[in-house]
C-alpha positions as CSV (number, residue, x, y, z in Angstrom):
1,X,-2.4,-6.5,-31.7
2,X,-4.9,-9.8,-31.9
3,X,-5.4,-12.2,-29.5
4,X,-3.0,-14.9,-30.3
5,X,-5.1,-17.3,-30.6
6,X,-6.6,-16.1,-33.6
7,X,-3.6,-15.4,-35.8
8,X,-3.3,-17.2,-39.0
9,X,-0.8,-20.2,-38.8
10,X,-0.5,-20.3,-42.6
11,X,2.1,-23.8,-42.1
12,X,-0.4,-25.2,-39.8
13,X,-3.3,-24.0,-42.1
14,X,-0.9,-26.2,-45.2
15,X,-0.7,-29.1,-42.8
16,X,-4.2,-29.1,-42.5
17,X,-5.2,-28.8,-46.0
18,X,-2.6,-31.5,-46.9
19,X,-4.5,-33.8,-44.5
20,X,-8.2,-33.5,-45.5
21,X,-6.9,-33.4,-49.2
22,X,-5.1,-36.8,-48.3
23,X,-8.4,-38.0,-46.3
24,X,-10.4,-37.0,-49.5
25,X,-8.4,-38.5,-52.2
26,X,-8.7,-42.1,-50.3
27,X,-10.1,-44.8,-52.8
28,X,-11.7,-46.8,-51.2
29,X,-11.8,-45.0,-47.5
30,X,-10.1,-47.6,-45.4
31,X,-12.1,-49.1,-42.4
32,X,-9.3,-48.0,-39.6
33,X,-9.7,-50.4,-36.7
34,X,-12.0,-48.7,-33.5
35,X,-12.4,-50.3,-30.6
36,X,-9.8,-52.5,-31.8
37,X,-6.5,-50.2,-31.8
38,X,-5.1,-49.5,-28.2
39,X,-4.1,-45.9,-27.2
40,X,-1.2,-45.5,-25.1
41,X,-2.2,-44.0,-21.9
42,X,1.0,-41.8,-22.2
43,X,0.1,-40.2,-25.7
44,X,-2.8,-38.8,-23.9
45,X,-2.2,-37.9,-20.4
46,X,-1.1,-34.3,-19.8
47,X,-2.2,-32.9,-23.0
48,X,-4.4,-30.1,-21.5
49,X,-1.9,-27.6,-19.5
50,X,-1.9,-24.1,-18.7
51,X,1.1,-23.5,-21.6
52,X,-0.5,-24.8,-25.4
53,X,1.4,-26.9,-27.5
54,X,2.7,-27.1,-30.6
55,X,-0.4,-27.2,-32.9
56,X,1.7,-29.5,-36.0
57,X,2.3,-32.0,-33.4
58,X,-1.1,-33.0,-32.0
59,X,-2.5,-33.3,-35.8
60,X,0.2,-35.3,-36.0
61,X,-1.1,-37.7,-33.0
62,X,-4.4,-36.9,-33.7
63,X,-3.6,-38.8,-37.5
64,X,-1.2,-41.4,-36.3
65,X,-2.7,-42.5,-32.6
66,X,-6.1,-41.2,-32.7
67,X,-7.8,-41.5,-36.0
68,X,-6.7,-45.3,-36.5
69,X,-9.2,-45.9,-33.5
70,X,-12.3,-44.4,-35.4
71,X,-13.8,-47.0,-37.6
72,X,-14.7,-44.6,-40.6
73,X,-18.5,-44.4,-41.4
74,X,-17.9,-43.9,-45.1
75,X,-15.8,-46.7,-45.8
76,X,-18.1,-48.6,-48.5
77,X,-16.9,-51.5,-46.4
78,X,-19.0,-49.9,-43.5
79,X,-21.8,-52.3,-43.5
80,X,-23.1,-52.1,-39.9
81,X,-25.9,-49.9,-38.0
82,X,-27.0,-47.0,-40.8
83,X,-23.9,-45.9,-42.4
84,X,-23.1,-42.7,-43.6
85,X,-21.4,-42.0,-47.2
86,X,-20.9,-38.3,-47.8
87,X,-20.1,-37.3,-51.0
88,X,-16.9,-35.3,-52.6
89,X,-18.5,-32.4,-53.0
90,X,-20.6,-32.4,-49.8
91,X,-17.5,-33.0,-47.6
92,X,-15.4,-30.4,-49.3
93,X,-18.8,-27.9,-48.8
94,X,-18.5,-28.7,-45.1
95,X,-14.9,-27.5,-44.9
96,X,-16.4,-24.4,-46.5
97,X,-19.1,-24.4,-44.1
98,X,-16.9,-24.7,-41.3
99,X,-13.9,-22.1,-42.5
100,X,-16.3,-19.6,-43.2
101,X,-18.0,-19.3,-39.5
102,X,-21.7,-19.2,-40.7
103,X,-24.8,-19.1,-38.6
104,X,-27.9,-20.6,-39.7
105,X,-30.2,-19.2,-36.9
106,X,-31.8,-16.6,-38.5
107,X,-33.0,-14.9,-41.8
108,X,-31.6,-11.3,-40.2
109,X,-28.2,-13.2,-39.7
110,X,-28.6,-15.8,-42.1
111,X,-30.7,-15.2,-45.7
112,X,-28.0,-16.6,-47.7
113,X,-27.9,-19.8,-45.6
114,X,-31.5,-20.0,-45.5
115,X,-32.4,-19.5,-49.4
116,X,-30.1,-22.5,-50.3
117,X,-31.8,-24.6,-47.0
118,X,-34.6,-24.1,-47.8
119,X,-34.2,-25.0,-51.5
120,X,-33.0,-28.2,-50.7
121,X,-36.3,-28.3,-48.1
122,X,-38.5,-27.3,-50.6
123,X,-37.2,-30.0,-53.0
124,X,-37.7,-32.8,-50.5
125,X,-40.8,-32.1,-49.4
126,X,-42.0,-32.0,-53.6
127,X,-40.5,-35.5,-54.0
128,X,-42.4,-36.8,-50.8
129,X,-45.3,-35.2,-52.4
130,X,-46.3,-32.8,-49.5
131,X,-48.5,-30.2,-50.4
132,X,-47.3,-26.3,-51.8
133,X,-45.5,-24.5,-48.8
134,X,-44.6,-26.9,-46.5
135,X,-41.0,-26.3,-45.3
136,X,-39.0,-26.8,-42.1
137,X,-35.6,-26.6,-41.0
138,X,-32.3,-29.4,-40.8
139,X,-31.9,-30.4,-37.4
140,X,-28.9,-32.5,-36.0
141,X,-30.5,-36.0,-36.6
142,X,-33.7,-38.2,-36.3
143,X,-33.7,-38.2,-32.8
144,X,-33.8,-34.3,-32.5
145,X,-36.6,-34.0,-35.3
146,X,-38.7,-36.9,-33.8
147,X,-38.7,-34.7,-31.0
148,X,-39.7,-31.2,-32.5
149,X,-42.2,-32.8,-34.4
150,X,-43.8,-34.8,-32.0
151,X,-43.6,-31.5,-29.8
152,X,-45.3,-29.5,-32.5
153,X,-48.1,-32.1,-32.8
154,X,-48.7,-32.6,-29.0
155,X,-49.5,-29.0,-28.4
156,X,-51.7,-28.9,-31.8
157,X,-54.1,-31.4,-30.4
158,X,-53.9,-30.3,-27.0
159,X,-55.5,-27.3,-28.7
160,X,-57.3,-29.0,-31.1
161,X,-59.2,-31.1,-28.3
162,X,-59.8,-28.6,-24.6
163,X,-61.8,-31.7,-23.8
164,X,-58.9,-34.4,-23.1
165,X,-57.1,-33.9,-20.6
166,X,-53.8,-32.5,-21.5
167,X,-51.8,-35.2,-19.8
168,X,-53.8,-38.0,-20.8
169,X,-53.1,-37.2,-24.7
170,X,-51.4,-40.4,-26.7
171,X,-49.9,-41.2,-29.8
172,X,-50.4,-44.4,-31.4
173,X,-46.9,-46.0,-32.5
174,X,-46.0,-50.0,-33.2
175,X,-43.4,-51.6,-31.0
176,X,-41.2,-51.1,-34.4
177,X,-40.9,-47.2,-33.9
178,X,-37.2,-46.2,-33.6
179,X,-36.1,-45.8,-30.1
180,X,-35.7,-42.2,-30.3
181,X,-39.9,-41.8,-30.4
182,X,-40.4,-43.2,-27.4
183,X,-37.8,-41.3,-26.1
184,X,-39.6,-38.1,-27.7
185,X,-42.8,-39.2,-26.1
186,X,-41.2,-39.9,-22.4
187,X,-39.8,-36.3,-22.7
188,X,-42.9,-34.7,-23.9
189,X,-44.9,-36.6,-20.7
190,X,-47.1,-38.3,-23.7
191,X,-48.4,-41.7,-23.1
192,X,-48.2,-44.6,-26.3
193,X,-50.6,-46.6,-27.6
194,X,-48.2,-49.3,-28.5
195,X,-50.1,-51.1,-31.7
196,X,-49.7,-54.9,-32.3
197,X,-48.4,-55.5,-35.6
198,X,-48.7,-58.2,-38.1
199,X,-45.0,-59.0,-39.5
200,X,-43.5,-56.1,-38.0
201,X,-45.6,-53.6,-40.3
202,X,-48.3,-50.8,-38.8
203,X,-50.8,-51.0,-40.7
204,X,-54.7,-49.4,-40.6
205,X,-56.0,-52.5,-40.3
206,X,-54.3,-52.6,-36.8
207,X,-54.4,-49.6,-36.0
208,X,-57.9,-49.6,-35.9
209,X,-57.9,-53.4,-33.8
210,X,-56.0,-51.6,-31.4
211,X,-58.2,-48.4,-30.7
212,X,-61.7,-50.9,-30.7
213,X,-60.2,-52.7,-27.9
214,X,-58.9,-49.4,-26.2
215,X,-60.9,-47.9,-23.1
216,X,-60.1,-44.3,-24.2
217,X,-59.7,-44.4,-27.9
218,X,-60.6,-40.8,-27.7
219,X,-57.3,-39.8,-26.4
220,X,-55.2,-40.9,-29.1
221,X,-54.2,-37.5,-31.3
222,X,-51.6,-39.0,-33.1
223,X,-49.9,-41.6,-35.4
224,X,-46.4,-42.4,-35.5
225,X,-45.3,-44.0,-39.0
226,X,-42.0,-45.4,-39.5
227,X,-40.8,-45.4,-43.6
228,X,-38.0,-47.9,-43.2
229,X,-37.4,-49.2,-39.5
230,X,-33.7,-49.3,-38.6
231,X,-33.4,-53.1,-38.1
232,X,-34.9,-54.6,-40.8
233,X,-36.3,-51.7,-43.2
234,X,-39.5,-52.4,-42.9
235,X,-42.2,-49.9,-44.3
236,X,-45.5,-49.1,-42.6
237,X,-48.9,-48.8,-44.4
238,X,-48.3,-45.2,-45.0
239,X,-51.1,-44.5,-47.2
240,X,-53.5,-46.4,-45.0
241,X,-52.1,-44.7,-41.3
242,X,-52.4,-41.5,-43.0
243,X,-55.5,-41.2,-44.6
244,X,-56.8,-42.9,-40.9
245,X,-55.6,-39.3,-39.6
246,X,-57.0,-37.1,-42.1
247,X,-60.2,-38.6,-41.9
248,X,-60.0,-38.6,-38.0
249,X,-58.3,-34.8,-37.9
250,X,-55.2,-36.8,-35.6
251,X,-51.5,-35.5,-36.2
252,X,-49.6,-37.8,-38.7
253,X,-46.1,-38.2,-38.6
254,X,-43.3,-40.2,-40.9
255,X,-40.3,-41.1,-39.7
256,X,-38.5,-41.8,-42.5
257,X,-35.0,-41.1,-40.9
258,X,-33.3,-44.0,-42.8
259,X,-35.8,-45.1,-45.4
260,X,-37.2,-42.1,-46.4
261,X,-34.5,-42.1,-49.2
262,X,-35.6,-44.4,-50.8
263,X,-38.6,-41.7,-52.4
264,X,-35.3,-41.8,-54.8
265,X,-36.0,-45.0,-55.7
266,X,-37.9,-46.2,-59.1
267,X,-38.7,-49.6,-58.2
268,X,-39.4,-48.7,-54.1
269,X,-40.9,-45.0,-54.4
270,X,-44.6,-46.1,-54.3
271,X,-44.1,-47.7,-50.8
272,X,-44.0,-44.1,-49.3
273,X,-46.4,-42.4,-51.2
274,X,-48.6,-42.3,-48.1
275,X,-46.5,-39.6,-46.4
276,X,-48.1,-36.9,-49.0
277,X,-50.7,-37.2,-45.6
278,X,-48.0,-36.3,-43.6
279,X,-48.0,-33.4,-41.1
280,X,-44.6,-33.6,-40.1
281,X,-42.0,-36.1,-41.7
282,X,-38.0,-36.4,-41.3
283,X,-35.2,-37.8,-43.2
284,X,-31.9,-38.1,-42.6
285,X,-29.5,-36.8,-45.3
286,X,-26.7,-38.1,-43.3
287,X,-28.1,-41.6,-44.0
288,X,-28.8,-42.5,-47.3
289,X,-28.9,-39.0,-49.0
290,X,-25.6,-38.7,-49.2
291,X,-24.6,-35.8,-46.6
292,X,-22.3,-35.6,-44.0
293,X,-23.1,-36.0,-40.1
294,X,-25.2,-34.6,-38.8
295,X,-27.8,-33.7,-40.8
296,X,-31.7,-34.2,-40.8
297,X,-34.2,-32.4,-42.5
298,X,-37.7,-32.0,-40.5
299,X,-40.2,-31.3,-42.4
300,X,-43.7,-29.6,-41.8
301,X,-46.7,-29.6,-44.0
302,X,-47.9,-26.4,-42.3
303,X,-44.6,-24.4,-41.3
304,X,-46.7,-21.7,-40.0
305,X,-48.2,-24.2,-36.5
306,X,-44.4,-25.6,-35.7
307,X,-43.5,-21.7,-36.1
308,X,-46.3,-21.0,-33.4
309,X,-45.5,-23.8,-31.2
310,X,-41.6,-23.8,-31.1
311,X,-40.3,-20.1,-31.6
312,X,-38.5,-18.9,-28.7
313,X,-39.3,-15.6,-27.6
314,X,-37.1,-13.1,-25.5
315,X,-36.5,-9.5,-25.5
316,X,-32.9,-9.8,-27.1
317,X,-34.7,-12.2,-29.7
318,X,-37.7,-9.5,-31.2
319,X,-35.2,-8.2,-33.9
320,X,-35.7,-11.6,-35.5
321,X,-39.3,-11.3,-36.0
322,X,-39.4,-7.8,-36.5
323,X,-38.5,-7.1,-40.0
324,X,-41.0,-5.7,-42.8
325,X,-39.9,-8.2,-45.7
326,X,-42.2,-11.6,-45.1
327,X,-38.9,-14.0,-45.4
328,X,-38.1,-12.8,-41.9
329,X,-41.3,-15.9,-40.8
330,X,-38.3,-17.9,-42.2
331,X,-36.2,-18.2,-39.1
332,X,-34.8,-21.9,-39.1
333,X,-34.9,-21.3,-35.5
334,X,-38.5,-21.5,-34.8
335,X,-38.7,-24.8,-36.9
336,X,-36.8,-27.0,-34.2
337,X,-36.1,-27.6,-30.6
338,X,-32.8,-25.4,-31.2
339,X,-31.8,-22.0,-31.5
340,X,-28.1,-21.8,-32.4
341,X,-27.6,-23.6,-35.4
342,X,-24.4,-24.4,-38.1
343,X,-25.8,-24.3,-41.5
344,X,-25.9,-27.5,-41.2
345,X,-27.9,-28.1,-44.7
346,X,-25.7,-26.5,-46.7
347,X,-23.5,-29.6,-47.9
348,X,-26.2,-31.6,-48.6
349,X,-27.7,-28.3,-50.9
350,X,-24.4,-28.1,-52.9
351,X,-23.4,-31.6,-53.2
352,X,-27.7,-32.2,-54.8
353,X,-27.2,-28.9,-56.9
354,X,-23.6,-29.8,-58.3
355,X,-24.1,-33.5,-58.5
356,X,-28.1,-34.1,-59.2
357,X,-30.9,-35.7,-58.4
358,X,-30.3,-38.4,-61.2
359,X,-27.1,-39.0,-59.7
360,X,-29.3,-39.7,-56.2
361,X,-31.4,-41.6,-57.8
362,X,-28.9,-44.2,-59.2
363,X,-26.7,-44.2,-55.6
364,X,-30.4,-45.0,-53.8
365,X,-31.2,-48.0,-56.1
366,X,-28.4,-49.3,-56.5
367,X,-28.1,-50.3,-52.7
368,X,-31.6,-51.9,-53.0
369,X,-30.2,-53.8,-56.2
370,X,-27.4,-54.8,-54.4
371,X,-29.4,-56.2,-51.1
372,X,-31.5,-58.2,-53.4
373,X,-28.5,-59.8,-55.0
374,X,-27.4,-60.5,-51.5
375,X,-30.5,-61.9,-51.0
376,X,-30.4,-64.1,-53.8
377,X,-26.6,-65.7,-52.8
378,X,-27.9,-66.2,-49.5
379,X,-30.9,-68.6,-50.8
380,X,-28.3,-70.5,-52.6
381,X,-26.2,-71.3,-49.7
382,X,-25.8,-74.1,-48.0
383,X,-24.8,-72.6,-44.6
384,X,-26.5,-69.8,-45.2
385,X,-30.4,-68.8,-44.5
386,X,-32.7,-65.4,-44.7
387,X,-34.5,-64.5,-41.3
388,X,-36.7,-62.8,-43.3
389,X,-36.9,-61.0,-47.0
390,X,-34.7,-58.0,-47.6
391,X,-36.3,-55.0,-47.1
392,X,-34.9,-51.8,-48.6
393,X,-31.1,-52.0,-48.5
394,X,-31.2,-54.3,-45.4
395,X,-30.8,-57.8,-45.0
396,X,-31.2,-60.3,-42.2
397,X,-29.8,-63.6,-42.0
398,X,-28.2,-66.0,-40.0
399,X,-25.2,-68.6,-40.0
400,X,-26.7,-72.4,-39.3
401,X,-25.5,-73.4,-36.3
402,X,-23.7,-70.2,-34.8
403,X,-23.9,-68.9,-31.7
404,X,-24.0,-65.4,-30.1
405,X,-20.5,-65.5,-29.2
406,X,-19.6,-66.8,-32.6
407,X,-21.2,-63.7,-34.3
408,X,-19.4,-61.2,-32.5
409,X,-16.3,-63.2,-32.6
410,X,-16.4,-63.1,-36.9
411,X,-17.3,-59.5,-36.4
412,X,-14.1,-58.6,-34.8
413,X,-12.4,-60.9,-37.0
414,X,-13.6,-59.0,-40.5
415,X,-12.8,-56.1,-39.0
416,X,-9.3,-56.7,-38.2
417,X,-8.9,-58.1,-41.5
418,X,-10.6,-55.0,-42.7
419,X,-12.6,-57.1,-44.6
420,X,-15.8,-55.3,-43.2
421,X,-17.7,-53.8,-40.1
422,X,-20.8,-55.8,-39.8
423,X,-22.5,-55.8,-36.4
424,X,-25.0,-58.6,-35.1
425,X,-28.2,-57.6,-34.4
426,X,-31.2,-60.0,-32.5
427,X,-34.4,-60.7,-34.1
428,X,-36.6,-62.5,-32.3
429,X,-34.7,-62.7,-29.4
430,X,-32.0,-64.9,-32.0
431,X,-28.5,-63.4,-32.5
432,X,-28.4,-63.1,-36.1
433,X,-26.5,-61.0,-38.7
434,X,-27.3,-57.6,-40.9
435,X,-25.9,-55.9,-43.7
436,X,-26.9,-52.5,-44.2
437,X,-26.1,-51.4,-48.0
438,X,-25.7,-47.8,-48.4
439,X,-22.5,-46.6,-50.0
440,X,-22.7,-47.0,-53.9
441,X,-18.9,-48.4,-53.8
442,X,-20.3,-51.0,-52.0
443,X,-19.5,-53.8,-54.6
444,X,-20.8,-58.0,-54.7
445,X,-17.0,-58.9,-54.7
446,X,-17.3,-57.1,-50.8
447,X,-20.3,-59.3,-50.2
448,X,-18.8,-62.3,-51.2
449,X,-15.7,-61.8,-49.2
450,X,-18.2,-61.4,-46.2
451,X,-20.4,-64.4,-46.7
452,X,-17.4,-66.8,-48.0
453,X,-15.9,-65.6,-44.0
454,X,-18.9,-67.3,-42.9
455,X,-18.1,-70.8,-44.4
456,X,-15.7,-71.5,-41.5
């Protein structure tokens, strides 16, 4: 006799099914309302007691009280921060994912998991143009990749360079980087070189300003590039930063979280042909690849050093490095700042394998189309002004005459509508407004519901 907690509830299990096949069929996925939907204190209270309860109910709340209050990412009306737009297929893998209890530690647990991972690895890192073999592992986001990475190339050229220091190593990054490498670097007790940048865009041209006017130019080891910064989408002179640190021998790494998609592009791909340099580079499938949260793939050019520098190692742990067949160097665990792992690349591998990468290719461009064309109805306003060109699938403008207040005021207002969820953003210190195009159900009837708000 089982533990009943792990019996089969086959009119739960229906209920469940009935739901996410609901949830999946939805065309177009409604907004719901967030912030904006109240919860009754007495839905909640009390839940947790020492007696369960019916299981049929609290789906039921979670659906009718709970959910509501969850603006959904992948609504194509989603317009706001970096949105996320999972496919069918990908979201249906997930369930898969999730049913069937993997783990994608290790190649002894794990070989199917990591075949298909690192097929979908592999693939990436040809598109970026990285060299034969380099590989890594998906990791739960930008933030947790910036930070392996950056890990991996601090200890490198702590290595590289007995001379320096140890604590007085730096990185060179533009007050553009995402927050999350600062973060990285604060963690990793690595000072920045903080690089002044012409129009928001590292290039070599500063870089190289920056480290003639530095007292210790020596200590810089590394170069922070960002391929698409989250505000604005800006690209950094990737071929110029990176052939800066191959011919210096410095660590080179490309954020590419959000933009990095964009390799997808045809008419954007040749802005990030600079991260074929790269020594470690992320992007996020969760963004703009397609892929439900959370999802980033971190990507070495020289698996073999991240192995070296973040493998755990503990008695219980020497069976995973053990085995005679080579694949068992494959250990997604000794690729990141994790050792536990869901196979967490596995719905972004089936949804690219079942849908294909021509199908990528169109969803990626047409988001850039589609900011352009906003662009273009926003030069023809009369209320209406760019705060600067659109950049990727991002564009930045303003209302004449608006306040701070006013903007988040017509932000709650779209939303209750459910016209949209747009979120201000400041530029300049200036309250302004973004759209962040990313769904390809995203249509130009959408945008013109969102800019004819703004006449009023």
């Amino acid at each position: 006799m089982g533990h009943e907690m792990f019996d089969f509830d086959q009119a739960l299990a229906d209920k469940v099914f009935a739901y996410c096949r609901k949830r999946l069929a939805m065309d177009p996925v409604p907004l719901d309302f967030g912030s904006l939907m109240d919860i009754p204190a007495d839905k909640i209270d009390g839940l947790i007691r020492p007696e369960g309860r019916d299981a049929q109910e609290i789906l039921e709340l979670f659906r009718t009280t709970l959910a509501p209050a969850v603006v959904s990412i992948d609504s194509p009306r989603f317009l706001a921060f970096i949105p996320n737009a999972p496919t069918k297929n990908s979201l249906l893998f997930d369930m898969v994912v999730a049913c069937s209890g993997l783990n994608g530690t290790s190649w002894l647990e794990s070989s199917g998991v990591v075949v298909a991972e690192n097929q979908a690895l592999t693939f990436l890192a040809d598109v970026a143009g990285l060299p034969s073999g380099a590989n890594g592992v998906f990791v739960s986001g930008g933030s947790m990749g910036n930070l392996s990475a950056l890990t991996v190339g601090r200890d490198v050229a702590r290595a590289k360079r007995p001379e320096i220091d140890p604590r007085q190593v730096r990185f060179a990054i533009s007050g553009d980087a995402h927050s999350s490498i600062a973060k990285a670097l604060h963690v990793l007790a690595v000072d920045a070189l903080i690089v002044e940048t012409e129009d928001y865009r590292f290039t070599r041209e500063a870089l190289e300003a920056a480290l003639a006017n530095d007292p210790h130019p020596e200590n810089v080891v590394g170069i922070v590039a960002t391929a698409g910064t989250t505000n604005a989408g800006i690209v950094d002179d990737l071929e110029g930063l990176g052939s800066y640190a191959r011919d210096h021998d410095l660590w080179f790494h490309v954020d590419g979280a959000y933009g990095g998609a964009a390799l997808f592009s045809s008419s954007h791909r040749h802005l990030f042909e600079g991260i074929r340099h790269a020594d470690s580079f992320i992007v996020d499938p969760h963004k703009w690849l397609f892929a439900p949260l959370d999802c980033c793939a971190l990507i070495y050019r020289n698996p073999t050093v991240a192995r070296t520098v973040l493998a755990q190692q503990a008695s219980y742990l020497d069976v995973l490095h053990e085995g005679d067949d080579e694949h068992y160097d494959w250990n997604p665990s000794d690729f990141g700042l994790h050792l536990s792992r869901r196979a967490r690349g596995l719905p972004f591998w089936f949804s690219l394998v079942t849908n294909g990468s021509a199908a990528y290719e169109s969803a990626v461009q047409h988001a850039i189309d589609l900011a352009q064309r906003t662009e273009t109805l926003i030069n023809e306003s009369d209320y209406l002004e760019m705060v600067r060109p659109s950049s990727l699938s991002i564009v930045l403008f303003r209302r004449t005459g608006w306040s701070a207040e006013r903007y988040g005021e017509w932000s709650q207002e779209l939303l209750r509508r459910q016209v949209a969820f747009v979120a201000p953003t400041k530029w300049e210190g200036e309250t302004v407004a973004r759209l962040t195009f990313l769904h390809p159900n995203t249509t130009d009837e959408m945008v013109h519901q969102i800019l004819d708000s703004m006449r009023r």
